[in-house]
Structures are given as structure tokens and as C-alpha cells.
Biotite code that builds the C-alpha atoms (Angstrom):
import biotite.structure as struc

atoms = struc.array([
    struc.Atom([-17.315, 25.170, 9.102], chain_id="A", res_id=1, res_name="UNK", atom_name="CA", element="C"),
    struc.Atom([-17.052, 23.103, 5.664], chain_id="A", res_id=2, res_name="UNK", atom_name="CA", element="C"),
    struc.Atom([-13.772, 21.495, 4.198], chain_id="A", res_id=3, res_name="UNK", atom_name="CA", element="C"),
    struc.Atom([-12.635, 22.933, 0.642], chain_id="A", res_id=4, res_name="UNK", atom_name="CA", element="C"),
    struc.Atom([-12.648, 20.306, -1.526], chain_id="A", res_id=5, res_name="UNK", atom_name="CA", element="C"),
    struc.Atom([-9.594, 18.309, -1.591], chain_id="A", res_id=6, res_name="UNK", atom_name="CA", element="C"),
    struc.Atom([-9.029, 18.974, 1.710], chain_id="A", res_id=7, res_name="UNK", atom_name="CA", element="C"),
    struc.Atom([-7.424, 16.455, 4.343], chain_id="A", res_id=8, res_name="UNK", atom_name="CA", element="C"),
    struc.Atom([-9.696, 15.806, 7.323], chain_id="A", res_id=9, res_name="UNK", atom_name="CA", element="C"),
    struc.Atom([-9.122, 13.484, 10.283], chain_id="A", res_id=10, res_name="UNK", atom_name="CA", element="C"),
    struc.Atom([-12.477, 12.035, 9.911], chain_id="A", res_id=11, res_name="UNK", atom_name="CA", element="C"),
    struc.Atom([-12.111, 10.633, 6.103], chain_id="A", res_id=12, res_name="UNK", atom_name="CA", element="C"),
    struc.Atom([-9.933, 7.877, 5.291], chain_id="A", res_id=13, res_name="UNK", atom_name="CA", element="C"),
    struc.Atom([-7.245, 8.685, 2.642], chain_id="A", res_id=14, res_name="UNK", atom_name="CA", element="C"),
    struc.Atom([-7.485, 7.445, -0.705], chain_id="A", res_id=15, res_name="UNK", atom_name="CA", element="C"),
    struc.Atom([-4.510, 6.557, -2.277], chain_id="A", res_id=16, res_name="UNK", atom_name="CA", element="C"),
    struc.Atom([-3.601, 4.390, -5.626], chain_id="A", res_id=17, res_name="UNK", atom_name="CA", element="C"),
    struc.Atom([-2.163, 0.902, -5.475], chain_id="A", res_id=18, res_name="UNK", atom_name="CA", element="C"),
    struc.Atom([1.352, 2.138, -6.742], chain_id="A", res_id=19, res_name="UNK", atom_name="CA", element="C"),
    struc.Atom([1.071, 4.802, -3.454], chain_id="A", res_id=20, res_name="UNK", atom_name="CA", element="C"),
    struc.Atom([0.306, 2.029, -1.192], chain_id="A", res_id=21, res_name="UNK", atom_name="CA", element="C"),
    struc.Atom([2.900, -0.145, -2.910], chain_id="A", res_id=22, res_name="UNK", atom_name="CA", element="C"),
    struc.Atom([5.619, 2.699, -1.914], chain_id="A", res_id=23, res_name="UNK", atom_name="CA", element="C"),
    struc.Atom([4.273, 3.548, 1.732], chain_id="A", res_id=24, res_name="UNK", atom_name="CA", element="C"),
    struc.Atom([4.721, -0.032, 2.055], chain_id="A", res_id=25, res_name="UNK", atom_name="CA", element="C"),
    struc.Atom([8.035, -0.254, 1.031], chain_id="A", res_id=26, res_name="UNK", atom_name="CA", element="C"),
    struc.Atom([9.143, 2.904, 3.210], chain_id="A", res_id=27, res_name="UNK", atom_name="CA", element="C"),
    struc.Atom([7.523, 1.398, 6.599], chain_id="A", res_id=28, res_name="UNK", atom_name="CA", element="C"),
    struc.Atom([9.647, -1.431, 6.126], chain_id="A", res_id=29, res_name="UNK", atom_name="CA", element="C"),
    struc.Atom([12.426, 0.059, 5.800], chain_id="A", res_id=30, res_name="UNK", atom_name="CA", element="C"),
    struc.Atom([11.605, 2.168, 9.001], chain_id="A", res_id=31, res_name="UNK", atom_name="CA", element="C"),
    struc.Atom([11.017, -1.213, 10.777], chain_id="A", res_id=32, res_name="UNK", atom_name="CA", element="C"),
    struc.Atom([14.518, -1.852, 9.611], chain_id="A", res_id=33, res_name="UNK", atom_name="CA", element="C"),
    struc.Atom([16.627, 0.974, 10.604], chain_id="A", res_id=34, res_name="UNK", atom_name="CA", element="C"),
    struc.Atom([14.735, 1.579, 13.902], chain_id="A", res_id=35, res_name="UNK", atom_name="CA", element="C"),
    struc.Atom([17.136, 1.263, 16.777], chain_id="A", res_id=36, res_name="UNK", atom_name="CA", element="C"),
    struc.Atom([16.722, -1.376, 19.029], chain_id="A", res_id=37, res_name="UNK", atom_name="CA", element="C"),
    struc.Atom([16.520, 0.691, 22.410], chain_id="A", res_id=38, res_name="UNK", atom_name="CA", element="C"),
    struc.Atom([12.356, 2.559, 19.906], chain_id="A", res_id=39, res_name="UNK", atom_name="CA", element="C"),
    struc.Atom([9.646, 2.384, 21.831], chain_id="A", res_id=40, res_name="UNK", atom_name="CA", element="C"),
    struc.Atom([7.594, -1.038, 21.806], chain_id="A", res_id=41, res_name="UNK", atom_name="CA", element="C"),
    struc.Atom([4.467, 1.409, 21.016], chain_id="A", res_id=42, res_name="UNK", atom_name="CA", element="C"),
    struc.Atom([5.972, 2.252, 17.493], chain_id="A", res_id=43, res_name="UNK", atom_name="CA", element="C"),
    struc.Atom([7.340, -1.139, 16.791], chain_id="A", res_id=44, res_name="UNK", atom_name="CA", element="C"),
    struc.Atom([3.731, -2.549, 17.148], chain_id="A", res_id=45, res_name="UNK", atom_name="CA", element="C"),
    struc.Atom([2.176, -0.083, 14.998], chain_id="A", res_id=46, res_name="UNK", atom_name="CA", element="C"),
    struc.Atom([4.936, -0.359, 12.019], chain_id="A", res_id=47, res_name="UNK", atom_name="CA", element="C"),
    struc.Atom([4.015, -3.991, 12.155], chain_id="A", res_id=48, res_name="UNK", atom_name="CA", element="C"),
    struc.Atom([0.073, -3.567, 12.203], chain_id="A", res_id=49, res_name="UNK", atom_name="CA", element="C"),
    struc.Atom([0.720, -1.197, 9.610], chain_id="A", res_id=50, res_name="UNK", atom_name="CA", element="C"),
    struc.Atom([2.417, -3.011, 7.510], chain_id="A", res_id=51, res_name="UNK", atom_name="CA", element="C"),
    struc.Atom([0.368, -6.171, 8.150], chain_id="A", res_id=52, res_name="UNK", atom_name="CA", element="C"),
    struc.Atom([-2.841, -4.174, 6.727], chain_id="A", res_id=53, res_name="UNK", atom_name="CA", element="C"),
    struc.Atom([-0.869, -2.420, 3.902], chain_id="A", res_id=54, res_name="UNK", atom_name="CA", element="C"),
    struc.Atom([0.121, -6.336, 2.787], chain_id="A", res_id=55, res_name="UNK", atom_name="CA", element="C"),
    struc.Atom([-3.143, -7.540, 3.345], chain_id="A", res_id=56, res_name="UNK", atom_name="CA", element="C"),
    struc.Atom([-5.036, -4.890, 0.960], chain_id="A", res_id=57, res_name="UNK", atom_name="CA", element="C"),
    struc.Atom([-2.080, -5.560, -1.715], chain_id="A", res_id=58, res_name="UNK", atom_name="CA", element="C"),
    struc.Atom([-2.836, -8.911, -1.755], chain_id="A", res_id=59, res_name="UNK", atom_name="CA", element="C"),
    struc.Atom([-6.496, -8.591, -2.417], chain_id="A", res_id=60, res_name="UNK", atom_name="CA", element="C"),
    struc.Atom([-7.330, -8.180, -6.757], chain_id="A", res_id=61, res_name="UNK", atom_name="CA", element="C"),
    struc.Atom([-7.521, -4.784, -7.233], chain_id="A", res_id=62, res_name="UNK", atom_name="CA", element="C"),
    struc.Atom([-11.178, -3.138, -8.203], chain_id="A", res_id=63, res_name="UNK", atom_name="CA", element="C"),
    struc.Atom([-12.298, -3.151, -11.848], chain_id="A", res_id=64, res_name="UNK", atom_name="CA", element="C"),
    struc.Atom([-12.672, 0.171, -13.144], chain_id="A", res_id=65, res_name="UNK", atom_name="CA", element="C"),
    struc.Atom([-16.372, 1.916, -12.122], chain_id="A", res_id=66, res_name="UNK", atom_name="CA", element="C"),
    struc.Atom([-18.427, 2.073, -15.640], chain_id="A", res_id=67, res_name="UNK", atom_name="CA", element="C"),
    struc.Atom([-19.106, 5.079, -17.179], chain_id="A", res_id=68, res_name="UNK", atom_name="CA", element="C"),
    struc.Atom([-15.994, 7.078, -15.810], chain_id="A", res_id=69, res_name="UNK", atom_name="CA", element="C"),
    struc.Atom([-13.611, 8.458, -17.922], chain_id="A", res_id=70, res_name="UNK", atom_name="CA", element="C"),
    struc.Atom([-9.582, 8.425, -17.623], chain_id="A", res_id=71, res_name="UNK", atom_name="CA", element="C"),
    struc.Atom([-9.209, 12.285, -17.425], chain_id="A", res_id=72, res_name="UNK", atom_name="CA", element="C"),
    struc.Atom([-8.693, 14.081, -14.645], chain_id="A", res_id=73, res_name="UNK", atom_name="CA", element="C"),
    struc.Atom([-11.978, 15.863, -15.441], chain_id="A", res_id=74, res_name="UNK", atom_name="CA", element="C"),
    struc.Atom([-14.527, 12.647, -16.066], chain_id="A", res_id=75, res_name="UNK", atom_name="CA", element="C"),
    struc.Atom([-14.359, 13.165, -19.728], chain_id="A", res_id=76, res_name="UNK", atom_name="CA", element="C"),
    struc.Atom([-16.604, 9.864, -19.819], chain_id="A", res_id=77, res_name="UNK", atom_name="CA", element="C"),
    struc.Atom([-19.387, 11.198, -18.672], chain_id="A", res_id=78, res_name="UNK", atom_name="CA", element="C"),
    struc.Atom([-20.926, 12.509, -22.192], chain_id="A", res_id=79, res_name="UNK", atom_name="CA", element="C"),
    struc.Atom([-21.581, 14.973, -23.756], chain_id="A", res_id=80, res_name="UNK", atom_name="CA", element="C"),
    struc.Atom([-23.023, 17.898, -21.721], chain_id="A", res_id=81, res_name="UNK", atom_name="CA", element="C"),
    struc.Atom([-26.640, 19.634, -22.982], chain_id="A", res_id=82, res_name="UNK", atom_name="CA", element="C"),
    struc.Atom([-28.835, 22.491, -22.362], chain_id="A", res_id=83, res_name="UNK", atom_name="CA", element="C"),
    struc.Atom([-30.902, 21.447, -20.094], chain_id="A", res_id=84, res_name="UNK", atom_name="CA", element="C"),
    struc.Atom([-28.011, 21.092, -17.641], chain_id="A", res_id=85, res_name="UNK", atom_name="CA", element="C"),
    struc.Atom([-27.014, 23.577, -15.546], chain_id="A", res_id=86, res_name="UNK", atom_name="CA", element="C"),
    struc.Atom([-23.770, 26.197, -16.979], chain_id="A", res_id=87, res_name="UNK", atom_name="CA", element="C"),
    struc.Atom([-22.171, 28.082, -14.234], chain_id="A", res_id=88, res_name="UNK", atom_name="CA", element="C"),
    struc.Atom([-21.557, 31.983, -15.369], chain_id="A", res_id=89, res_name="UNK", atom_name="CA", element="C"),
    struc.Atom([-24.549, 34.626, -16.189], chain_id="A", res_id=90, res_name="UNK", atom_name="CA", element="C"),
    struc.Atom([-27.659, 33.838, -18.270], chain_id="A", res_id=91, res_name="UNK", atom_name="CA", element="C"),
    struc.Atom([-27.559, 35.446, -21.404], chain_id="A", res_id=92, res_name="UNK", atom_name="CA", element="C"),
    struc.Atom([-31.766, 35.555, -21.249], chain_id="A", res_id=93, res_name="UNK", atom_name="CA", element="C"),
    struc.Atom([-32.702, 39.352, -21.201], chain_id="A", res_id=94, res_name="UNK", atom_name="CA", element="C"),
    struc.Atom([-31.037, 42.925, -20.226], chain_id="A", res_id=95, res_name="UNK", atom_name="CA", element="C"),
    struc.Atom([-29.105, 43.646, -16.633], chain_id="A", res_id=96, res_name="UNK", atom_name="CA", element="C"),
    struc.Atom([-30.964, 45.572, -14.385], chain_id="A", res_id=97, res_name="UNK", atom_name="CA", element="C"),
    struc.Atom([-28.332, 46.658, -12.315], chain_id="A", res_id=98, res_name="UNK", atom_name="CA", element="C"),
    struc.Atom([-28.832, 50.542, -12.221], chain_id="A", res_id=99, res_name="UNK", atom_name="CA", element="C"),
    struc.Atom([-31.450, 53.207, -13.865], chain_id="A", res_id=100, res_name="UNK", atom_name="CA", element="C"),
    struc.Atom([-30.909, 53.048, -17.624], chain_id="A", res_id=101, res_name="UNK", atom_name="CA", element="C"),
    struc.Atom([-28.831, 56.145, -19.850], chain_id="A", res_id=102, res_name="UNK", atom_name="CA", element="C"),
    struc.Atom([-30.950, 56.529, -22.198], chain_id="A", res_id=103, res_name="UNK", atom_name="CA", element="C"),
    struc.Atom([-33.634, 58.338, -20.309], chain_id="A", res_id=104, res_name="UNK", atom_name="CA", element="C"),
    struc.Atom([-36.488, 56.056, -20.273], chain_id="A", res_id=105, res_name="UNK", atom_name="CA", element="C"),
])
């Protein structure tokens, strides 16, 4: 069975924005903070490889934008589009043949 597009899978890593990562960040911290002393070592340990990684990929520069993308949520770089692409909806080429015709022929 396929995923829908836009669909979370266990499998693919999720993508998220530096300001995302900045705020995950910030909230596993403070869950290191408030977690009571008697917490599992298991989840102490992962908080703090967590938020080791998280610190390490904000300190790297972040990636310059990918040429010939647009801003819009839609890729409105991209051109403009012609005919010789595809268009999604029916082809407006000849009649439909979906039944015998009314006129009698």
C-alpha cells in the first residue's frame, strides 16, 4: 500500500524548518528541566542525545536556497508552463464517444 502525499511514515525522516527545530529545541529543554528526579535514566539519556543533535544541526550555516525554486507554496519559480507539457483534465481534441449518437447516424 502507498502513502498519500504528505503523509507521516516511520521510515522517512521529518523535515522541519530551522525556526521548528529552534522551538523543539527549546521545549526538550525545558522537559529536561521539569523532569522529576526519581524519571527513568532511559528518558534522561535520550532528552540529552536529543538535544545534543538538535544543537549540533543549529550550529551548522544553514543551506542556501536550491536555484530555480520559487517562494510559493506552489513552485511559482519554475516558469512558465507550455503546451507541450502535460494538463491534467480531458483533451479537448475530437467528439466523446461515450454512447450511440441522437442524431441517428
Amino acid at each position: 500500500m502507498r502513502a498519500f502525499d504528505g503523509q507521516h511514515s516511520d521510515n522517512v525522516a521529518i523535515k522541519r524548518t530551522r525556526e521548528q527545530k529552534q522551538l523543539q529545541l527549546q521545549q526538550l529543554k525545558e522537559q529536561l528541566a521539569t523532569l522529576k528526579s526519581h524519571a527513568a535514566p532511559a528518558i534522561r539519556e535520550a532528552l540529552v542525545k536529543r538535544i545534543a543533535e538538535l544543537d549540533a544541526e543549529m550550529r551548522l550555516p544553514p543551506k542556501p536556497p536550491r536555484e530555480g525554486r520559487g517562494d510559493g507554496p506552489r513552485g511559482e519559480g519554475r516558469g512558465p508552463k507550455g503546451d507541450d507539457q502535460r494538463r491534467d483534465g480531458p483533451r479537448g481534441d475530437g467528439p466523446r464517444r461515450d454512447g450511440p449518437r441522437r442524431d441517428g447516424a
